[in-house]
C-alpha positions as CSV (number, residue, x, y, z in Angstrom):
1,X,0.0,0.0,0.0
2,X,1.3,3.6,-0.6
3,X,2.0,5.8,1.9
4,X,-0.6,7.7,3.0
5,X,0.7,11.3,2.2
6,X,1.2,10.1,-1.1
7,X,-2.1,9.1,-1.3
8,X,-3.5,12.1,0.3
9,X,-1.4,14.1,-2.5
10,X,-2.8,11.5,-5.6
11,X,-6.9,13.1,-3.7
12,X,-5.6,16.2,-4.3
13,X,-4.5,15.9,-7.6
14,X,-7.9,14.3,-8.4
15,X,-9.9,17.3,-6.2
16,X,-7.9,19.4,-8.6
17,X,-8.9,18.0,-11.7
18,X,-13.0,17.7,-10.1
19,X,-12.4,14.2,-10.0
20,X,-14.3,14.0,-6.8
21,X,-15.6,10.0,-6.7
22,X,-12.2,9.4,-7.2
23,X,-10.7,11.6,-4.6
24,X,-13.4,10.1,-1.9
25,X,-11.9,6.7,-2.6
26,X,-8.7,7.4,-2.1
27,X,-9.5,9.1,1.2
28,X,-11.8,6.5,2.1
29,X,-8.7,4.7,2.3
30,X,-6.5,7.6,4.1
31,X,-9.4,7.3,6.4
32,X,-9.1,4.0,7.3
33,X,-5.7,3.3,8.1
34,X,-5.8,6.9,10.0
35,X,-9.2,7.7,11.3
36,X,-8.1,10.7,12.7
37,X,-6.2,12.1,9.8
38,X,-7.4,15.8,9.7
39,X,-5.7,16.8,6.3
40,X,-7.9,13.9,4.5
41,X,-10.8,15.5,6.3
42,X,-10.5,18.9,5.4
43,X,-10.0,17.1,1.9
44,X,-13.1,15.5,2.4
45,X,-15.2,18.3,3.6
46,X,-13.5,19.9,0.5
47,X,-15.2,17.9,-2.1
48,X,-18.9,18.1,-0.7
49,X,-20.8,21.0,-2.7
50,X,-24.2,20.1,-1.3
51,X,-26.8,19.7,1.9
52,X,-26.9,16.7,1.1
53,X,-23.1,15.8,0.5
54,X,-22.3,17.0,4.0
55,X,-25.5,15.2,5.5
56,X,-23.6,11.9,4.1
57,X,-20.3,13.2,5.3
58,X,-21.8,13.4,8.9
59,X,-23.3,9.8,8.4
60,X,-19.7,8.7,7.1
61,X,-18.1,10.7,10.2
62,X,-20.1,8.6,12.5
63,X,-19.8,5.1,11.0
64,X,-16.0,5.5,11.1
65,X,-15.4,7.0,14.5
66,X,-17.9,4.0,16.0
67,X,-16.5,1.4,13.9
68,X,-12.6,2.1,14.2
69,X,-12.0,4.5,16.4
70,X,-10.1,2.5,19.7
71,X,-9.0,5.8,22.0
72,X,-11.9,7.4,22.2
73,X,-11.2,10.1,24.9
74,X,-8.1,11.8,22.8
75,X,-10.2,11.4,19.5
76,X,-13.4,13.0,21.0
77,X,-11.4,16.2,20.4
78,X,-11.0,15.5,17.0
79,X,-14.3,14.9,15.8
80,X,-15.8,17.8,17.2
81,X,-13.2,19.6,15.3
82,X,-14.4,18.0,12.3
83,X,-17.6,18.3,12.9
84,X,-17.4,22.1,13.5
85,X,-15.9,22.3,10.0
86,X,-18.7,20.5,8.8
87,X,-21.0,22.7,10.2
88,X,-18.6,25.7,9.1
89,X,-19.3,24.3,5.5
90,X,-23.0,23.8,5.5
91,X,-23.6,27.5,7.0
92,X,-21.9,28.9,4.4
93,X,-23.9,27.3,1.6
């Protein structure tokens, strides 16, 4: 498996080019090797245009914080974080 800056740099490249499904695979898998990987959040958050993009997002947030998520008290800081950028980005739509 690549590393997972280099394949936090190959979601970039496809944000870049509006290649969004392919983006959300690749941080799909950023995402879980490294649930708490902010960069491939903000990537992530990046990509959703829509209500109901970020409504999924939240779902997807959930799933993967419940389902692989082991140290919950340090990580509990970090998905409020990322929720608050979600909320950040759906306010501003």
């Amino acid at each position: 498996m690549a590393k997972l800056w280099e394949l936090l740099d190959q979601a970039y490249d496809y944000i870049g080019e509006n290649r969004h499904t392919d983006a959300q695979d690749i941080l799909d898998q950023v995402l879980s090797a490294d649930p708490q990987n902010m960069d491939a959040w903000d990537a992530y958050i990046h990509i959703c245009n829509t209500q109901y993009d970020l409504e999924g997002l939240r779902t997807h947030i959930s799933n993967i914080w419940n389902s692989e998520v082991r140290d919950r008290d340090y990580l509990l800081a970090t998905k409020r974080f990322v929720l608050q950028r979600l909320e950040e980005k759906m306010n501003s739509l």
